[in-house]
N, C-alpha and C positions, 0 to 999 in steps of 0.2 A: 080434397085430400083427406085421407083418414088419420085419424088423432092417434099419435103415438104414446104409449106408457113406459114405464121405464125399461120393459123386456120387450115391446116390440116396436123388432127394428123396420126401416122403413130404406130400400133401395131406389135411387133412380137409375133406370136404364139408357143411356142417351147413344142413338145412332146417327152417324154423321151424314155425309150428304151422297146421293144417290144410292143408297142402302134400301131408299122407298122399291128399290126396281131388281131387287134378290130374286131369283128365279129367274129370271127373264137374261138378267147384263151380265157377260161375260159368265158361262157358266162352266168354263172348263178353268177359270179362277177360283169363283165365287160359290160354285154349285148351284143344283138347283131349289133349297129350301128358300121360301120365302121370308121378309120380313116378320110375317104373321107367324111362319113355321116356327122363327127362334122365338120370338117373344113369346108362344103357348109355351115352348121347352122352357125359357126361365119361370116364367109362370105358377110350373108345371113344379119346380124345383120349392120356389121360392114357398108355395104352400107347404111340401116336407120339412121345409126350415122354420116355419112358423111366422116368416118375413114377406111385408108388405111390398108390393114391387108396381113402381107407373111407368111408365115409355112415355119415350120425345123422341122424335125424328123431325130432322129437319135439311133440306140443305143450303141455310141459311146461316153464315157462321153470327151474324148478331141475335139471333133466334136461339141459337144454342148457348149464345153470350147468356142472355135474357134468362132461359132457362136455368141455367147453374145457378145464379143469381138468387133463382125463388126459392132455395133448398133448404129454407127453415125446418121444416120438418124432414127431410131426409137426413139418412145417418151416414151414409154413403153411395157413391156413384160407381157403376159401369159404363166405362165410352168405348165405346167404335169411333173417336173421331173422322176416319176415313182419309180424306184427303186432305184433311184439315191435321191431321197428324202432321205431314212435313213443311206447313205454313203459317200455321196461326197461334202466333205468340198471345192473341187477345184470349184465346181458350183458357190458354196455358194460365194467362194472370186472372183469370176466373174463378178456376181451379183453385191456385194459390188463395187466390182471397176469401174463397168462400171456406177456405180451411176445411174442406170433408174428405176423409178417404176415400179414395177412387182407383180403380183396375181398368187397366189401358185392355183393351181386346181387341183383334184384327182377325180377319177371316182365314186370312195369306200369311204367307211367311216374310214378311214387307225385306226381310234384308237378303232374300232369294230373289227379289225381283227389281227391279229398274234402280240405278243407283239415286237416281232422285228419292228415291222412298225409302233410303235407308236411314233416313236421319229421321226420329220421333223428339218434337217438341216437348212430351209428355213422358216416356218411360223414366228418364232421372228422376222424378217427381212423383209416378205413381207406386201406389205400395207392391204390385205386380203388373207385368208386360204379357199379356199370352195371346200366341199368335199362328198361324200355321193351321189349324186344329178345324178348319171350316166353322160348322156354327158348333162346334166342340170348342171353339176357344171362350165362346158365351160363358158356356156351361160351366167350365174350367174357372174362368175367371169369375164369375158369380158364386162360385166354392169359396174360391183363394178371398173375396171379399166377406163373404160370410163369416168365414172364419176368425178374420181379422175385428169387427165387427162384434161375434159373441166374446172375443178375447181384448177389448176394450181396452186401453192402457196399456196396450202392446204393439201399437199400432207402425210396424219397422217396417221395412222393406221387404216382400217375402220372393226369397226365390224358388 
């Protein structure tokens, strides 16, 4: 992990489970940019911002537990939970615990689709929800994070 200073910030990126298979699963949902494709895009950003960025994928929900967990040096997180949005409260007190700002992202419009996926464990809690937007909601929400982030001490809910 690379060592942070007082101006450089440090992102985690964490994608939830079967997000490994982007291109390929359902892609008149999903589309077809891959895993790889979003992560160069935040990558791609985070170097314009000046900010450190790692990926976690997993579709493991104690693996993603495990991960939040190790975020000493992160300053803030982006999730895709995925499906673990409308089930896993153990994220959710992850989250809480590890106290870091974090921007919930989903590829879909989750409350357009199946009423099971309308309910997020995670938006009350996170500093923004963006969703809809394919891998624009990345992008979007790695803004809205940044932002929050060089603006430190202001850390509200952004709608």
């Amino acid at each position: 992990m690379p060592v942070k200073t007082a101006k450089h910030k440090h992102v985690l990126v964490v994608h939830g489970p079967n997000l490994n298979l982007l291109g390929s699963r359902e892609p008149a949902h999903y589309g077809r940019l891959t895993l790889k494709d979003i992560n160069q895009k935040i990558r791609a950003l985070a170097k314009t911002h000046g900010i450190t960025v790692s990926f976690f994928q997993s579709n493991h929900e104690g693996a993603i537990i495990d991960r939040i967990q190790q975020t000493q040096v992160c300053d803030g997180i982006l999730i895709n939970p995925a499906a673990y949005t409308h089930t896993s409260i153990a994220i959710r007190d992850a989250l809480l615990a590890m106290n870091k700002p974090f921007v919930e992202v989903h590829l879909t419009d989750i409350l357009s689709r199946e009423a099971f996926r309308h309910h997020s464990f995670f938006s009350d809690i996170a500093l923004a929800t963006v969703m809809g937007r394919g891998a624009d909601s990345y992008v979007e929400g790695f803004v809205k994070l940044v932002q929050a982030l060089k603006s430190q001490g202001h850390l509200s809910k952004i709608t």
